[in-house]
GUDOKE-548733 format. One record per residue (C-alpha): residue number from 1; residue in three letters; x, z, y. Coordinates in Angstrom, 3 decimals. Example, Ala and Ser with C-alpha at 12.3 -4.5 7.8 and 13.67 -1.06 7.14 Angstrom:
     n   res       east         up      north
     1   Ala     12.300      7.800     -4.500
     2   Ser     13.670      7.140     -1.060
***
This chain:
     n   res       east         up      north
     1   Unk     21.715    -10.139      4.398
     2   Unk     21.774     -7.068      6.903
     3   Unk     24.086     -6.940      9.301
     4   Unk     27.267     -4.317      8.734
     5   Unk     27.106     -0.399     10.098
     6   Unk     30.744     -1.019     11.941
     7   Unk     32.915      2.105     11.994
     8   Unk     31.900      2.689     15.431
     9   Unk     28.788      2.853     14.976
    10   Unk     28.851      5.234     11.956
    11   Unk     30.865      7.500     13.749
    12   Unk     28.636      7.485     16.586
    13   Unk     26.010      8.189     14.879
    14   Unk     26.942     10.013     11.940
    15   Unk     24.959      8.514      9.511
    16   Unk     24.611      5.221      7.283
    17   Unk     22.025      3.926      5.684
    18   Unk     22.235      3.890      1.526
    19   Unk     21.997     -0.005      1.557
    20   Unk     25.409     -0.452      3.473
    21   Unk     27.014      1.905      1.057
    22   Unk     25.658      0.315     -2.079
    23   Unk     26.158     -3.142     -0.653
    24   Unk     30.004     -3.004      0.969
    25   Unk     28.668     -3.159      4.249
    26   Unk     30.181      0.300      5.776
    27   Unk     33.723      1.424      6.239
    28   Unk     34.494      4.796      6.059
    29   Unk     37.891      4.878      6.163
    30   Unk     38.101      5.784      9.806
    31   Unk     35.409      8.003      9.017
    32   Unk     36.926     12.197     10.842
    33   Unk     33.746     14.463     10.338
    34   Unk     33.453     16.000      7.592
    35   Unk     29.767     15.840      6.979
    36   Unk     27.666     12.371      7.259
    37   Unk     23.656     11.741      7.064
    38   Unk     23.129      8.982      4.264
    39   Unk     19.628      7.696      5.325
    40   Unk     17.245      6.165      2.453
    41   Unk     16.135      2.173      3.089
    42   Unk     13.511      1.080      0.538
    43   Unk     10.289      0.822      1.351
    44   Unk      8.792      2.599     -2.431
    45   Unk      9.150      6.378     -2.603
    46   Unk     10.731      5.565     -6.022
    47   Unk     12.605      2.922     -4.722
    48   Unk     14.299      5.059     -1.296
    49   Unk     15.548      8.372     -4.057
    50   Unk     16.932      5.605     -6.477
    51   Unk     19.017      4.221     -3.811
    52   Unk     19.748      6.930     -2.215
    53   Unk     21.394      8.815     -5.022
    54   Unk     22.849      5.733     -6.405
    55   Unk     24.645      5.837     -2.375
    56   Unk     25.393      9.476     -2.932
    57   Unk     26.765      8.750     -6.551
    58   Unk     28.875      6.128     -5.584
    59   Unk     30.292      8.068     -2.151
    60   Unk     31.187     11.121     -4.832
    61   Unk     34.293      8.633     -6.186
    62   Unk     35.550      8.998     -2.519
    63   Unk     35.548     12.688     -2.172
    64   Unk     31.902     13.147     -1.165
    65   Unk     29.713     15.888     -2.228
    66   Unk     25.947     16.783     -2.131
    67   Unk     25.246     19.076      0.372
    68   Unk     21.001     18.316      0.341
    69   Unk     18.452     16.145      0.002
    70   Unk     15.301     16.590      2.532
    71   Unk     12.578     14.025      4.421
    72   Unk     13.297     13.405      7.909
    73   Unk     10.909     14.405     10.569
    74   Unk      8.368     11.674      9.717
    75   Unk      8.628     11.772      6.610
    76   Unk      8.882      7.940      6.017
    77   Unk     12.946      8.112      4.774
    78   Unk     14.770     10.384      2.951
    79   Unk     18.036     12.284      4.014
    80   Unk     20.967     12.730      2.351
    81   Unk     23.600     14.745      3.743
    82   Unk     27.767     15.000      2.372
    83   Unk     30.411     17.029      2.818
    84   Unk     33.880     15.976      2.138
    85   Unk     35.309     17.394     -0.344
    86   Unk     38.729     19.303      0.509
    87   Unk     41.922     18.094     -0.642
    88   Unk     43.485     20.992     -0.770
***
């Protein structure tokens, strides 16, 4: 199993990878930007957008919204990047 995206490092960085989302391995909760990078991990172009919009569906049910979907600079992920959604 991968090893867990700790807090820290998610805020550091400001990113986590779809597999921690869809696998319980990254903790938001202390989470104070309100955008975040969600970076695609398979290693099939099919594969990396079906995880990474399963990630992206599955942040939506905790106030998460699509901002856009591009490549990175290399082209070898995918980037997804979220807004919070406003509570008020």
């Amino acid at each position: 199993m991968a090893t867990r995206q700790s807090p820290e490092e998610i805020v550091a960085t400001r990113q986590v990878s779809a597999g921690a989302v869809l696998e319980g391995r990254a903790d938001l909760r202390f989470y104070h930007y309100r955008h975040l990078a969600v970076l695609s991990d398979g290693t099939v172009e099919p594969e990396r957008l079906a995880r990474l919009i399963a990630a992206v569906e599955h942040l939506d049910a905790y106030g998460w919204e699509l901002v856009t979907l591009s490549p990175s600079t290399d082209a070898r992920r995918l980037i997804a990047i979220l807004r919070r959604r406003s509570l008020g």
